[in-house]
N, C-alpha and C positions, 0 to 999 in steps of 0.2 A: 162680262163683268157686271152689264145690270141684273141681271139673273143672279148674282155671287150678293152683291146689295140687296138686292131685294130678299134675298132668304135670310139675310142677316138681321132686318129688320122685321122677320116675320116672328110668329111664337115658336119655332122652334128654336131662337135665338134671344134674341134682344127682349123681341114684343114692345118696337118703340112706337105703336101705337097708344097701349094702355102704359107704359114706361119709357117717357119720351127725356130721360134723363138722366146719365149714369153719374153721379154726386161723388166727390174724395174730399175728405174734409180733413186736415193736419193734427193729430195729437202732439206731435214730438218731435222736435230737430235734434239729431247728434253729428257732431262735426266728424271724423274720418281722415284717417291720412291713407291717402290712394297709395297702394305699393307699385302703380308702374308709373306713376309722376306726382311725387311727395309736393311739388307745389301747388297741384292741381287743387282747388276748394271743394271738396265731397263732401255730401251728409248723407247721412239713412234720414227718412222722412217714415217714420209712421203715420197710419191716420184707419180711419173709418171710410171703405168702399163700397160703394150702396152700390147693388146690379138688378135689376126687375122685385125690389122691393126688400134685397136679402142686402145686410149689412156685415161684412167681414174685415177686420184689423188686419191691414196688410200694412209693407214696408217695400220703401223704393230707395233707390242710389239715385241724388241728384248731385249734378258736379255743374258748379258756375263756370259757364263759359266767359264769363265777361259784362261790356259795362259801356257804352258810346255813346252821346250824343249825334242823332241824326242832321242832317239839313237841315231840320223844320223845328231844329229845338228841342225835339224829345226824348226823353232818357229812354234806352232801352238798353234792356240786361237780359243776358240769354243762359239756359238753362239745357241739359240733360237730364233726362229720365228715363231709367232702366230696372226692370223688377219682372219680377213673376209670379200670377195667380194664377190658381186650380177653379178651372171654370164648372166642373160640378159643384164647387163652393156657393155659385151664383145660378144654381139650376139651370144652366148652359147644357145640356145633356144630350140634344141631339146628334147622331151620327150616323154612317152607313158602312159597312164593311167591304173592303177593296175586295177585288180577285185574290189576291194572297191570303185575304182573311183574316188582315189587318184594321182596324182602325183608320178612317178616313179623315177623323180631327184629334188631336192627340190631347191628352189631361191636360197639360200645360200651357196658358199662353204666356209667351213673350210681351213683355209690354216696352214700346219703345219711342220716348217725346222728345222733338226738340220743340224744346219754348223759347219765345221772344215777347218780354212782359214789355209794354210801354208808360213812360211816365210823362203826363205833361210837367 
């Protein structure tokens, strides 16, 4: 696994040396009604995702989990995030080809967050 991190962070990936920062900044909420739980709160979030210096408009499903006060007083509201980028989009290009002569990372990743925002 630190071999699997550490290439990730190398230039054939990331280069979070010289790009020690991957930036999403929000353009646009639109609300959504989920068709397999109409109560559920979704939006599409668009915005501007920066990856080793390339900026591309993408769009993610974010569904509010919820809303608590902890022990200590603090609000916190928790969040789902689900979308998908084309990592040649962000010059992500490295790869090696299996035995079968496939592709060892595939065009698409999955992007998948749970958040837990806190409020004092």
């Amino acid at each position: 696994m630190a071999d699997r991190n550490g290439h990730l962070l190398s230039d054939d990936f990331f280069n979070a040396e010289k790009f020690p920062e991957i930036v999403f900044k929000s353009t646009a909420v639109v609300g959504v009604i989920n068709p397999d739980d109409e109560e559920a709160e979704t939006y599409k979030v668009r915005g501007n995702l920066t990856i080793r210096d390339i900026t591309k408009e993408v769009e993610f499903q974010v569904t509010y989990g919820g809303q608590i006060v902890d022990p200590y007083g603090f609000t916190r509201v928790g969040f789902k995030v689900t979308g998908v980028i084309n990592r040649f989009d962000f010059d992500l290009k490295w790869n090696a080809l299996l035995e079968t002569g496939s592709a060892m990372v595939g065009k698409n990743v999955k992007i998948n967050c749970d958040l837990e925002l806190t409020r004092k």
